[in-house]
C-alpha positions in Angstrom: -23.4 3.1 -8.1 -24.5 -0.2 -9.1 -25.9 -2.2 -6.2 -28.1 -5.2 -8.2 -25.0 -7.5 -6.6 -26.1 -6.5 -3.0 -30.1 -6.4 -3.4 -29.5 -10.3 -4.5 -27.0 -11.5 -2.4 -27.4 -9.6 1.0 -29.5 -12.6 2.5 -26.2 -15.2 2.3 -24.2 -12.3 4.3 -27.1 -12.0 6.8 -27.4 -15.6 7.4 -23.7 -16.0 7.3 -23.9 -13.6 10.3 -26.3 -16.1 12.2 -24.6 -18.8 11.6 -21.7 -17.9 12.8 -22.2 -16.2 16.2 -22.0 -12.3 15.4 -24.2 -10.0 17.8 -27.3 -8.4 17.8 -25.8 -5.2 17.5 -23.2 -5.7 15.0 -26.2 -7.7 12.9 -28.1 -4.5 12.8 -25.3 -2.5 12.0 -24.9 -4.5 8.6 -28.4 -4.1 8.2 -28.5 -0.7 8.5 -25.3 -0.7 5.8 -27.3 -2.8 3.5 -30.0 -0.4 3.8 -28.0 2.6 3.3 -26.0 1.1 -0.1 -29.8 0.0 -1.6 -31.0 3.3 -1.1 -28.7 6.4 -0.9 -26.1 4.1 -2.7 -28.6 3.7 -5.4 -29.1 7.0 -6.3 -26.8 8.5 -9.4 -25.0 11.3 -6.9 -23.3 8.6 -5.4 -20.9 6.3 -7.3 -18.7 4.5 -4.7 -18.2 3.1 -1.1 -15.9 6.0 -0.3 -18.7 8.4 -1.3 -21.2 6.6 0.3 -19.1 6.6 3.5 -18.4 10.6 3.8 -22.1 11.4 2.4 -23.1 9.3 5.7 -20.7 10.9 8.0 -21.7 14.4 7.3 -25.4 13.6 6.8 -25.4 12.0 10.3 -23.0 14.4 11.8 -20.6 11.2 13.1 -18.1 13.4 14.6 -17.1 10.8 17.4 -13.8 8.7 16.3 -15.1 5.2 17.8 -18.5 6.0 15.6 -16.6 6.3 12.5 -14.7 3.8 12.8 -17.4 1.4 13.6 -19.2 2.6 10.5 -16.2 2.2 8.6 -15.6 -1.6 9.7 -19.1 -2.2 8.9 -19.8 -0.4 5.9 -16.4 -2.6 4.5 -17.9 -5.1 5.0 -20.5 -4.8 3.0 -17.7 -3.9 0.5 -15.8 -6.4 0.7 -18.8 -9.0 0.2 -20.2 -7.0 -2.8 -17.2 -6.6 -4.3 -15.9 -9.8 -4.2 -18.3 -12.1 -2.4 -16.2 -12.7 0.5 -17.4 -13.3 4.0 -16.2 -11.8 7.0 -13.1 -12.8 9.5 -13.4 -11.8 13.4 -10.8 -9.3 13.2 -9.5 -9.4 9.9 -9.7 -6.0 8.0 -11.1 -5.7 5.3 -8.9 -3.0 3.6 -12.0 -0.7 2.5 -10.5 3.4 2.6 -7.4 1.7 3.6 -3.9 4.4 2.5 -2.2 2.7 -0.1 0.9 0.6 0.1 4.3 2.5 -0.7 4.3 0.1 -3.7 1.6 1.6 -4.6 2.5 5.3 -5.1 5.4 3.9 -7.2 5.7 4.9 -10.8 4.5 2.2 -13.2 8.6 2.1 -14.3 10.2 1.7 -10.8 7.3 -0.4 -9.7 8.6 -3.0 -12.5 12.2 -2.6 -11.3 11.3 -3.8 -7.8 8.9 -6.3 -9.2 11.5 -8.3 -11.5 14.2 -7.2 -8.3 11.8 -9.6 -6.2 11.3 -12.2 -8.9 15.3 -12.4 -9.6 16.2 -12.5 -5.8 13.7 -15.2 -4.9 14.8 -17.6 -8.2 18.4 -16.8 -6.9 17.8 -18.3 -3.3 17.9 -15.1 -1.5 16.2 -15.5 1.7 12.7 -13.8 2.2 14.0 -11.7 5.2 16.7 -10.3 2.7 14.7 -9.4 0.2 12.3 -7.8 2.1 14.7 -5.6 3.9 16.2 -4.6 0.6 12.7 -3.9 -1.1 12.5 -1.3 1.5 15.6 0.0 1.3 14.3 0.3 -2.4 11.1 1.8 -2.2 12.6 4.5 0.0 15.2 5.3 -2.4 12.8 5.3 -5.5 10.1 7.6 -3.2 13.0 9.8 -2.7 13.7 10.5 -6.4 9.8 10.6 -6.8 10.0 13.3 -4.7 12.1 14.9 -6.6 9.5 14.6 -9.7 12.1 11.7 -11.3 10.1 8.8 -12.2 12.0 7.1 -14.7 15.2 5.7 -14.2 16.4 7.5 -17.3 15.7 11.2 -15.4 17.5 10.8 -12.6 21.0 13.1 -12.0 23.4 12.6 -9.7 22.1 15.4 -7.0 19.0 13.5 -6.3 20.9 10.0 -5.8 23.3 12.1 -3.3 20.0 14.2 -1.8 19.1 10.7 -0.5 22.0 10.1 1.1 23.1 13.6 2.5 21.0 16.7 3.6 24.0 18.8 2.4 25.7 19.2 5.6 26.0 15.7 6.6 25.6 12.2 6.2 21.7 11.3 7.0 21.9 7.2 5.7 24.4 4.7 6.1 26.5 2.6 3.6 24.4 0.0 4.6 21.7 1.8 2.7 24.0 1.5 -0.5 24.3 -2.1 -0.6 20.5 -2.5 0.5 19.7 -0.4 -2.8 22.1 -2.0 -5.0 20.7 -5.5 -6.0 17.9 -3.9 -7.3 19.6 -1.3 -9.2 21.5 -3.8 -10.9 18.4 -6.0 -12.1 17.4 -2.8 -13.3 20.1 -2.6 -15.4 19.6 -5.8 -17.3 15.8 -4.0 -17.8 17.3 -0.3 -18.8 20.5 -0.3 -19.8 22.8 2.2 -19.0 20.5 4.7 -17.4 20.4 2.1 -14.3 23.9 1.6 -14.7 24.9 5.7 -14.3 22.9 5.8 -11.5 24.5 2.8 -9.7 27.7 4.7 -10.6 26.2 7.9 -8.6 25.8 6.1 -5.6 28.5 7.7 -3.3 31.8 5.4 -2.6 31.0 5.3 1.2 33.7 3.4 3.8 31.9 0.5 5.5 31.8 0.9 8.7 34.0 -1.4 11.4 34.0 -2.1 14.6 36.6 -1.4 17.5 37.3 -4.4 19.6 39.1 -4.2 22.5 42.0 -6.8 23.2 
């Protein structure tokens, strides 16, 4: 991988380091990650962090969880600064090997839908609490029919909206879940037309539930 980035700029992380109180020991374990991206990183078998990281853990046989995860911190670090130049935070992570967001296994398609969902709701005056509580609702729902190898709106049949809400012998999500789904369904209706509209109308016509109140 290309490391001309890090063989110029390493010196500002170092004295970064210095200036700003980090240890002995976690100064030489940067070091030691500098060193390992200028030289093993250098050479054309390895062509990212992620490689860099696993060629490291087998080579030195880290087979202790702290170890790992101490090289992992570190080695992001250097990641993070070569990447995109930025320094590091006493406990802020750095996101390097991190799993990806649920967003971010969403189809290009229904990623849109929740991305102009979020954009509508927030230029509506929605509060931020609701719309995060329905964007999850949302990606759920969309994961599920993922699941089901549907990743356009236009694919989806009624048995995979119903799959979501019933195991098929009973009821495994709420009503609630319906009208936490629905806002977005209907923004993506003014993207897709009636596909986003037949699904809406698959949705199952669920009671609401009500409470008992003694007198």
């Amino acid at each position: 991988m290309d490391v001309s980035n890090l063989r110029s700029n390493n010196p500002k992380l170092l004295a970064f380091l210095a200036d700003n109180g980090y240890g002995k020991a976690h100064k030489q374990w940067i070091k030691r990650c500098i060193n390992l991206v200028l030289t093993d990183g250098a050479s054309c078998e390895i062509e990212s962090y992620e490689q860099l990281y696993w060629f490291e853990v087998e080579k030195c046989g880290y087979v202790r969880e702290c170890t790992r995860k101490t090289f992992k911190s570190v080695l992001g670090t250097v990641w993070q600064f070569d990447m995109t130049g930025k320094y590091p935070k006493w406990y802020e992570p750095t996101g390097f090997m991190a799993p990806p967001k649920d967003t971010d296994l969403l189809s290009d398609q229904f990623k849109s839908i929740l991305e102009q969902f979020k954009v509508d709701a927030k230029g509506g005056g929605k509060r931020d609490y609701t719309i995060k509580v329905e964007s999850r609702a949302t990606i759920c729902f969309l994961l599920h029919l993922q699941s089901r190898e549907k990743r356009r709106i236009e694919d989806v049949c009624e048995r995979d909206v119903l799959s979501f809400f019933y195991d098929g012998e009973k009821t495994i999500r709420s009503r609630a879940y319906v009208d936490k789904v629905l806002p977005a369904l209907k923004t993506a209706v003014s993207m897709f037309g009636e596909p986003a509209a037949d699904v809406i109308a698959m949705l199952p016509k669920m009671p609401r539930a009500r409470r008992n109140y003694q007198p």
